[in-house]
Backbone as a chain_set.jsonl record, in Angstrom:
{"seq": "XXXXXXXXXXXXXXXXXXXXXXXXXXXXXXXXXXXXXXXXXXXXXXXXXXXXXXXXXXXXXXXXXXXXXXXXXXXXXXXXXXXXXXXXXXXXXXXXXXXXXXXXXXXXXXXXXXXXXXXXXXXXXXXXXXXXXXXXXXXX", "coords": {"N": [[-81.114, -68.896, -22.765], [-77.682, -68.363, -23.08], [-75.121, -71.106, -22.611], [-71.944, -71.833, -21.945], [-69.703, -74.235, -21.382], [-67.451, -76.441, -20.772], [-63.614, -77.271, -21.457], [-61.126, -76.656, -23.988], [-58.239, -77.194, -25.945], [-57.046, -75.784, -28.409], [-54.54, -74.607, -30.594], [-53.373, -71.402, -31.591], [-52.909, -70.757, -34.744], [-51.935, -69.969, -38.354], [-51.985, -66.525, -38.997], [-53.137, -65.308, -36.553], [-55.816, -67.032, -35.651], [-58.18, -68.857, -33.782], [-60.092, -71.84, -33.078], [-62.665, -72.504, -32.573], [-64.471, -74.719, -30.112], [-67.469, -76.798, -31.567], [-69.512, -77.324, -29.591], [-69.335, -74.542, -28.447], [-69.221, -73.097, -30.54], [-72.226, -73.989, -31.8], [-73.667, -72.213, -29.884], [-73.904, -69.674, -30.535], [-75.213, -66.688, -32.052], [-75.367, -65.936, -35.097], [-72.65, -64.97, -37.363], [-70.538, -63.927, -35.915], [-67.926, -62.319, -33.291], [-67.966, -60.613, -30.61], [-64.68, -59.58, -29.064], [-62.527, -59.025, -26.688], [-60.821, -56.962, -24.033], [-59.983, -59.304, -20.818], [-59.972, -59.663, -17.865], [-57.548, -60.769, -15.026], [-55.574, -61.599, -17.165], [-56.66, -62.317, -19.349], [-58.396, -63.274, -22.177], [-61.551, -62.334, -23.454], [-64.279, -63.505, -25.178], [-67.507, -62.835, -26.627], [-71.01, -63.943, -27.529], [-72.16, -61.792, -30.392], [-74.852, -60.905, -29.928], [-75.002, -60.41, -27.293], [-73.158, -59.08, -25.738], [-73.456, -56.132, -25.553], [-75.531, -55.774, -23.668], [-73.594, -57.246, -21.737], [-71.31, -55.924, -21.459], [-72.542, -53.182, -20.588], [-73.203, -54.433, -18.039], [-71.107, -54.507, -16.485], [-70.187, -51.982, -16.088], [-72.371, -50.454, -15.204], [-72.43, -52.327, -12.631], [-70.143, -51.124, -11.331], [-70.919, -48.742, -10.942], [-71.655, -48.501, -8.412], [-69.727, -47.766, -5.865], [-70.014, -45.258, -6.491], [-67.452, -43.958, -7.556], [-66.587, -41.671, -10.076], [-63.847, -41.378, -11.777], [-63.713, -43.961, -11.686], [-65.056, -45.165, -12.45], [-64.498, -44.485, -15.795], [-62.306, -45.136, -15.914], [-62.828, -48.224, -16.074], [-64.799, -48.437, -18.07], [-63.145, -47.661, -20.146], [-61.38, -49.644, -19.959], [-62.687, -51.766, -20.726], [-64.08, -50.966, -23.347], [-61.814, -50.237, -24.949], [-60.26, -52.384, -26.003], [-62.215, -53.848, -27.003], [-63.013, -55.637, -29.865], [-65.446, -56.255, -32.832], [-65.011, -59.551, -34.549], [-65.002, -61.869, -37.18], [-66.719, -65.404, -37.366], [-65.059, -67.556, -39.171], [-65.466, -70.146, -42.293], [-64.31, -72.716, -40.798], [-65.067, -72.291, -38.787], [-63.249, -70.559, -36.736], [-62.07, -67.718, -35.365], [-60.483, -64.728, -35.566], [-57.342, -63.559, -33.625], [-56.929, -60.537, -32.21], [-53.48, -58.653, -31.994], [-53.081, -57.099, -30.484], [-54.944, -57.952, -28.44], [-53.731, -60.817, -27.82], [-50.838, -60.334, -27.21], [-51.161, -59.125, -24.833], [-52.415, -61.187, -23.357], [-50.874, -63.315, -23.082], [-50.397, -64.796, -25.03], [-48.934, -67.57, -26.876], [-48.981, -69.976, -28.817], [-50.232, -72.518, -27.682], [-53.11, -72.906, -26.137], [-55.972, -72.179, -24.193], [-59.306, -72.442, -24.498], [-61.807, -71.815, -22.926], [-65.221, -72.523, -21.108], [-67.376, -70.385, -19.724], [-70.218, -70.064, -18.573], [-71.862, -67.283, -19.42], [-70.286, -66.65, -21.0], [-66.941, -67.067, -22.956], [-64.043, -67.64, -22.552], [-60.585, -67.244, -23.274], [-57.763, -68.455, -22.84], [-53.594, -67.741, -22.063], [-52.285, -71.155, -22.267], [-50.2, -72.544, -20.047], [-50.999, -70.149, -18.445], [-53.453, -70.411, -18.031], [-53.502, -73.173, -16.425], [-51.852, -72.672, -14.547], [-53.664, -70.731, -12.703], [-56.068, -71.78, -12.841], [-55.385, -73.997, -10.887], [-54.564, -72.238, -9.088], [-56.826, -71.514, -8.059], [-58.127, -74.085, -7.413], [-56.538, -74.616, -5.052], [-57.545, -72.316, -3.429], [-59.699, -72.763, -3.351], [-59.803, -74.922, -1.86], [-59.266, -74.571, 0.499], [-60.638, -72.429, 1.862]], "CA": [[-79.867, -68.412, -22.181], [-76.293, -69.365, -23.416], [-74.461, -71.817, -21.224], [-70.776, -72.249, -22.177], [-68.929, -75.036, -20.41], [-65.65, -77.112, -20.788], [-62.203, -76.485, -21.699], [-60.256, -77.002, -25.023], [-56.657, -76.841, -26.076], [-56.489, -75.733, -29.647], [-53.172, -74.04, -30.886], [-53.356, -70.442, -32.306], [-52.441, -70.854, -36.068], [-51.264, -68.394, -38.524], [-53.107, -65.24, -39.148], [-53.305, -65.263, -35.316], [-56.569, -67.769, -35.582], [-58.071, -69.975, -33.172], [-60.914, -72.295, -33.753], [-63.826, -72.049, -31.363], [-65.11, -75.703, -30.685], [-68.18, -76.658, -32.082], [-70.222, -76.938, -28.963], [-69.185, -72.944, -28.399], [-70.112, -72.301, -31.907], [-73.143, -73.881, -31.888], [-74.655, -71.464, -29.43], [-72.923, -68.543, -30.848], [-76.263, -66.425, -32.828], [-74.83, -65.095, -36.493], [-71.506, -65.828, -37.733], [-69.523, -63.07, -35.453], [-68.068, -62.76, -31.905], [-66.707, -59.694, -29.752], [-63.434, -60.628, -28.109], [-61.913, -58.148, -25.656], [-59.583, -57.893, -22.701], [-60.641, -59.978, -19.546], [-59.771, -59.862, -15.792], [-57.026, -62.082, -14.947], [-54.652, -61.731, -18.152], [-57.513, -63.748, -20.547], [-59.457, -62.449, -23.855], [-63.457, -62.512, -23.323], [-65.587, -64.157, -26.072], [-69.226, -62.923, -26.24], [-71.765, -63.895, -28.113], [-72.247, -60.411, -30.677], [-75.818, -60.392, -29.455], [-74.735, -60.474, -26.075], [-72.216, -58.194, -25.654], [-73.651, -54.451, -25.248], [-76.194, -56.391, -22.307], [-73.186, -57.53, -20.802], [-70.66, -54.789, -21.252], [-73.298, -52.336, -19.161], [-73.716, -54.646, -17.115], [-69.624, -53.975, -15.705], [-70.24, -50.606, -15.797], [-73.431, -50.486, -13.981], [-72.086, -52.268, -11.418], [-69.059, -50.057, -10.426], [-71.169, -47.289, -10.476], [-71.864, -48.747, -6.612], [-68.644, -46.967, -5.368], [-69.731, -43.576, -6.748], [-66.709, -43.237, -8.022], [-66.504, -41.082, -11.524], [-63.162, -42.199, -12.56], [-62.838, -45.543, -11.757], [-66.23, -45.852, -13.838], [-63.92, -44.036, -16.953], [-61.198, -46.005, -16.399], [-63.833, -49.027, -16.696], [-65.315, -47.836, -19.699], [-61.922, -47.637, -21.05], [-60.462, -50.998, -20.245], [-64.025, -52.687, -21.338], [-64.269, -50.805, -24.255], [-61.067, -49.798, -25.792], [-59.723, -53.429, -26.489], [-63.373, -54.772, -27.855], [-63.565, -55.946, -31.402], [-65.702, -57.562, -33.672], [-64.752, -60.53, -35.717], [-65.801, -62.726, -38.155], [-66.203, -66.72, -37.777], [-64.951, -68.133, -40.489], [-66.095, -71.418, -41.942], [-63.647, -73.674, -40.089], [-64.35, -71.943, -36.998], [-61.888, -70.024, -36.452], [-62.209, -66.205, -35.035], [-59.084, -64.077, -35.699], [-57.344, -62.495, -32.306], [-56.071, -59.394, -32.601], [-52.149, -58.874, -31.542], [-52.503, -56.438, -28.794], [-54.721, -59.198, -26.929], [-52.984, -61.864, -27.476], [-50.051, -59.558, -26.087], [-52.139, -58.97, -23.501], [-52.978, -62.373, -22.815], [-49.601, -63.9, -22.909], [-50.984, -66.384, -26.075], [-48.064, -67.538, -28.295], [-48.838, -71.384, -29.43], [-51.192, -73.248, -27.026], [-54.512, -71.86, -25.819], [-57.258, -72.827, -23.065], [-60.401, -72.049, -24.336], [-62.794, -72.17, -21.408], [-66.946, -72.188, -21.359], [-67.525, -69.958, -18.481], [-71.437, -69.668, -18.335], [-72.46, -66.775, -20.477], [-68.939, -65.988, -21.856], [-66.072, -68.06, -24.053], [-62.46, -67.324, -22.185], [-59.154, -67.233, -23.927], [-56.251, -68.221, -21.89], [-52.146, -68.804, -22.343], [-52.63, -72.795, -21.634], [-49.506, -72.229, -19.445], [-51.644, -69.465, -17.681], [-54.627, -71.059, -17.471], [-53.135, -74.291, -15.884], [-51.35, -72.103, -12.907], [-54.631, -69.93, -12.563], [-57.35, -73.125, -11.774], [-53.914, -74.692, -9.747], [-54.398, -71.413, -7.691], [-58.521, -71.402, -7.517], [-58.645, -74.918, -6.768], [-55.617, -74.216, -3.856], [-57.766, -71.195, -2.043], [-60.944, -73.007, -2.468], [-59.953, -76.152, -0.947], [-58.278, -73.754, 1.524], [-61.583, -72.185, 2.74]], "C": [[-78.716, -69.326, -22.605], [-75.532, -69.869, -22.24], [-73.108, -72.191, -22.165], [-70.138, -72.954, -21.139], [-68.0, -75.695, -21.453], [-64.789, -76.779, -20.95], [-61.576, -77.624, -22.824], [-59.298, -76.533, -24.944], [-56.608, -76.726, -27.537], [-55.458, -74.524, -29.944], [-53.739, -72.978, -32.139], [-52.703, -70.975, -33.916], [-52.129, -69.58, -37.371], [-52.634, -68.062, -38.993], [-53.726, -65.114, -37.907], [-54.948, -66.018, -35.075], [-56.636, -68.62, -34.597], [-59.672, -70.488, -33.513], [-61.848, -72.594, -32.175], [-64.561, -73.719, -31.685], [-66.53, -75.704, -31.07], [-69.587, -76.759, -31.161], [-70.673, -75.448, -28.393], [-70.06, -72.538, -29.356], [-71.506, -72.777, -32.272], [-74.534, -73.112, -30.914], [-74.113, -69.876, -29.655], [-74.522, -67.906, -32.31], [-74.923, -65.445, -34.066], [-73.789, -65.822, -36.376], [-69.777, -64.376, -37.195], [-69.941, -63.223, -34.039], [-67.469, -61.028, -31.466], [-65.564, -60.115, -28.53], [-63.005, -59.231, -27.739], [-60.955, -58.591, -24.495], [-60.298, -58.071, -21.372], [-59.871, -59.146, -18.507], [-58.525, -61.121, -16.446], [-55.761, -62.818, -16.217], [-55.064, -63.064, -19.279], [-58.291, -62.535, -21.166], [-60.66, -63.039, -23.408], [-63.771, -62.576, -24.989], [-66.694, -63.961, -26.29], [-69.786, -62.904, -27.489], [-72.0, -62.394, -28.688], [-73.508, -59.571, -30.098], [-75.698, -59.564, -27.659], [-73.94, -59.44, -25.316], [-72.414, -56.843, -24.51], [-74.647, -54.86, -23.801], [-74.882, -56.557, -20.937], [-72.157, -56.502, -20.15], [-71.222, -53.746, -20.284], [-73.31, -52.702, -18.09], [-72.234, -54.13, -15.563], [-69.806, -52.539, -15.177], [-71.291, -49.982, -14.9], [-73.112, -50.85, -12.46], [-70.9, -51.822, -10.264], [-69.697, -48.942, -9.887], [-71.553, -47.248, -8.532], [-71.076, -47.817, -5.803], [-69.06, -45.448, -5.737], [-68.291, -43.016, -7.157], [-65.763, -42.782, -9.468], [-65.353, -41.762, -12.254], [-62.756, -42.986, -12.547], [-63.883, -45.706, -12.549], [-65.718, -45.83, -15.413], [-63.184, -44.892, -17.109], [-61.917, -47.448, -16.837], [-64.274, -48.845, -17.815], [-63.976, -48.397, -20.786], [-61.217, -48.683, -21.501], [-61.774, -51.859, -21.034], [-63.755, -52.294, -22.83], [-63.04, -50.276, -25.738], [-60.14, -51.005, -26.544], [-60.95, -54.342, -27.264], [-63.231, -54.979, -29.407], [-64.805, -56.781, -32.023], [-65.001, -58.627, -34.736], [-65.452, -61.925, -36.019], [-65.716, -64.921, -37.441], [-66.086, -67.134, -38.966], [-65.43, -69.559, -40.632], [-65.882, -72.164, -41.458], [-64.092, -73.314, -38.502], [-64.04, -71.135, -35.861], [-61.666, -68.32, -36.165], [-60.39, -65.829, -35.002], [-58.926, -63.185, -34.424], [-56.576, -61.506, -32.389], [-54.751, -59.259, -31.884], [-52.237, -58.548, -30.263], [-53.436, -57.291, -28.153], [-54.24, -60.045, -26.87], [-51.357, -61.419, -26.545], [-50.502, -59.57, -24.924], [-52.228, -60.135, -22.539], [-51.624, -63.138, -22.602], [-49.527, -65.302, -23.778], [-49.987, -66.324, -26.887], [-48.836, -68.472, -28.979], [-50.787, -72.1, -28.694], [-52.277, -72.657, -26.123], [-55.555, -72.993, -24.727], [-58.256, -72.41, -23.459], [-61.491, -72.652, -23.711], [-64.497, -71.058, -21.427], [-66.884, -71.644, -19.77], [-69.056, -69.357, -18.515], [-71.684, -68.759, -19.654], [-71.356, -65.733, -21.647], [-68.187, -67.274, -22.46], [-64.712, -67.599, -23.397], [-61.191, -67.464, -22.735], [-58.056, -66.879, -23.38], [-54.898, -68.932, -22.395], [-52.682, -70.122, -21.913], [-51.918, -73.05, -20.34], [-50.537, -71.242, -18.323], [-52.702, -69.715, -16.784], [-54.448, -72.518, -16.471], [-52.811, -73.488, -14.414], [-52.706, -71.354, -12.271], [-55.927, -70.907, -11.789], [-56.321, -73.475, -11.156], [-54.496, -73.416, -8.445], [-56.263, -71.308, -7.0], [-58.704, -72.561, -7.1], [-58.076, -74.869, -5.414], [-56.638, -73.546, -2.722], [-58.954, -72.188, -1.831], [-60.971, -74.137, -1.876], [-58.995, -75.533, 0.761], [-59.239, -73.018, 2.429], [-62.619, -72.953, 3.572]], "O": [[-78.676, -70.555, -22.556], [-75.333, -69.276, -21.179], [-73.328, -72.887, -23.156], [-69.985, -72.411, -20.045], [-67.895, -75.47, -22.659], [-64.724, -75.597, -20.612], [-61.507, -78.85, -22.727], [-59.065, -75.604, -24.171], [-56.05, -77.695, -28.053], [-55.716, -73.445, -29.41], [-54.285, -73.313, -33.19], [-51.798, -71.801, -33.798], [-52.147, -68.378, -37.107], [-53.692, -68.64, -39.244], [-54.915, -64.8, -37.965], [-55.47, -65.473, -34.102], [-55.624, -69.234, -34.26], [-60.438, -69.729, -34.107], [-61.48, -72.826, -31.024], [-65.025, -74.084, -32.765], [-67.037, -74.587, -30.96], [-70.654, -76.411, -31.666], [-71.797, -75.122, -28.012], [-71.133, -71.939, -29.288], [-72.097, -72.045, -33.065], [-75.75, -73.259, -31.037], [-74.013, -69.082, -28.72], [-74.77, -68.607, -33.291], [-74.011, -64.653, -33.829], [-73.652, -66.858, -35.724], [-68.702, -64.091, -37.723], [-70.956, -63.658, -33.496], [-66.595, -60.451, -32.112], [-65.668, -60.752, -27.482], [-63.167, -58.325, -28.556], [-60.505, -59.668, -24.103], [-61.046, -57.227, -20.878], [-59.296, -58.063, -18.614], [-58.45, -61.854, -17.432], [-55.258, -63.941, -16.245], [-54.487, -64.037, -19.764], [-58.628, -61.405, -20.813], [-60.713, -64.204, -23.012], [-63.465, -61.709, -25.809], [-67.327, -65.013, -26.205], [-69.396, -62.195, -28.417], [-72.078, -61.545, -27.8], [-73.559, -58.368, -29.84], [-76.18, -58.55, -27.155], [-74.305, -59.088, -24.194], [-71.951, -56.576, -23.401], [-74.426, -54.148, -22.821], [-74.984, -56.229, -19.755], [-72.037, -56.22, -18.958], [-70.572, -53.41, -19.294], [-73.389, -51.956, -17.114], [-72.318, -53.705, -14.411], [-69.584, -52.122, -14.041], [-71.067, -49.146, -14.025], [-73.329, -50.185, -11.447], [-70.755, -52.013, -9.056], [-69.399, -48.297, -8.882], [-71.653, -46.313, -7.737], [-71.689, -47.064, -5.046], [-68.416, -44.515, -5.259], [-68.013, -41.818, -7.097], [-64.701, -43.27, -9.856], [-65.579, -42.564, -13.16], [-61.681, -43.258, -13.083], [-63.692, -46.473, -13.492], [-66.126, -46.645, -16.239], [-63.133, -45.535, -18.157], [-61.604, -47.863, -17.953], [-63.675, -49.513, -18.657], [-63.913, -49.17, -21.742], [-60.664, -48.899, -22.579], [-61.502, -52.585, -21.99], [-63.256, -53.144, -23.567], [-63.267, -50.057, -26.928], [-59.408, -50.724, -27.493], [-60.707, -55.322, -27.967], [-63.499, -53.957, -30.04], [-65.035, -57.926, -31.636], [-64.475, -58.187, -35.758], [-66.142, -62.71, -35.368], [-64.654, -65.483, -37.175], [-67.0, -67.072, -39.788], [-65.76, -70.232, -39.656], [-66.851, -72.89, -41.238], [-63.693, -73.792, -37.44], [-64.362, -71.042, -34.677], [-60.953, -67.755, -36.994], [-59.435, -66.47, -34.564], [-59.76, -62.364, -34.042], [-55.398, -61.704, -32.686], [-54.84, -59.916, -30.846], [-51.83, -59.127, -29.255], [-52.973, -57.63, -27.063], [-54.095, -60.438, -25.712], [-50.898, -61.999, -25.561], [-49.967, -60.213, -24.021], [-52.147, -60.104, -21.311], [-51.6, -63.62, -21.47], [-48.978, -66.375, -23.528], [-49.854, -65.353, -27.632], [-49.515, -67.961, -29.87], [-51.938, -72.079, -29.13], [-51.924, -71.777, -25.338], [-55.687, -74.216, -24.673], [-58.561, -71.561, -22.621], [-61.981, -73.76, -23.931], [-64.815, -69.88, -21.595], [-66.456, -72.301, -18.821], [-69.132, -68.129, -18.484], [-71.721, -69.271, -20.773], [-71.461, -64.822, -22.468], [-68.733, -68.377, -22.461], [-64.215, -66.868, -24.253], [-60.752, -68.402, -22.07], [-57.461, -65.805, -23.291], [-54.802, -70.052, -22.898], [-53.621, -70.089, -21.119], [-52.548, -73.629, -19.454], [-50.787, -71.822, -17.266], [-52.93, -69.494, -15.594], [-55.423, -72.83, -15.787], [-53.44, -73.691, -13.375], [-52.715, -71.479, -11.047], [-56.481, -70.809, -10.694], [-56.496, -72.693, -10.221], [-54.751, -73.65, -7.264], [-56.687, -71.1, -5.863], [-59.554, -72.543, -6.21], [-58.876, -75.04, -4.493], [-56.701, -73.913, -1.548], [-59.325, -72.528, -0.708], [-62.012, -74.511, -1.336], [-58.378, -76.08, 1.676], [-58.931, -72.877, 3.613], [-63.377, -72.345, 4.328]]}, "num_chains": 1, "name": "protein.A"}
């Protein structure tokens, strides 16, 4: 089982590139990733193997509610921003515009090991975002 942990700061570069450190990439099977749009205004990372396991797994578990089109609209947001792409040899996975739109990524980046995913956050974003999770949970 893949375990992704810590958090880096490497800076998007041109050809909208960012470089996946090398503890990421060494549990990363082949030399490709699927990146999509997260929760929370962040790009998801998954392992390529990993992916179609985990992708069901979203969708499986809405189906709880019984209800048809929030499962579509699921489907839709899961699957209509997914790509594959390549690592290159430095590294370096290319992010496509509309998530980095999405994500609010110009310059400086958070990439964050979150268990069996890779996260891609504004740095800016990601800073106010743990600010607000450490806030509630020292709040409960």
């Amino acid at each position: 089982m893949k375990m992704f942990l810590g958090e880096y700061n490497p800076n998007i570069t041109e050809g909208s590139r960012v470089a996946l450190p090398k503890k990421m990439r060494e549990q990363i099977a082949g030399d490709s990733v699927v990146v999509t749009r997260g929760f929370e205004k962040c790009i998801y990372v998954y392992d390529k193997s990993d992916w179609q396991e985990q992708s069901e797994k979203y969708i499986e578990n809405s189906k709880v509610d019984d209800k048809q089109a929030k499962i579509r609209d699921l489907e839709r947001y899961v699957y209509s921003s997914a790509t594959e792409t390549s690592i290159d040899s430095q590294g370096r996975i290319v992010i496509p515009s509309n998530l980095l739109e999405y994500a609010d990524i110009i310059g400086e980046t958070a990439v964050v090991g979150v268990g069996n995913r890779v996260e891609l956050w504004s740095k800016s974003l990601w800073a106010s975002h743990i600010q607000n999770i450490s806030s509630e949970l020292s709040n409960s």
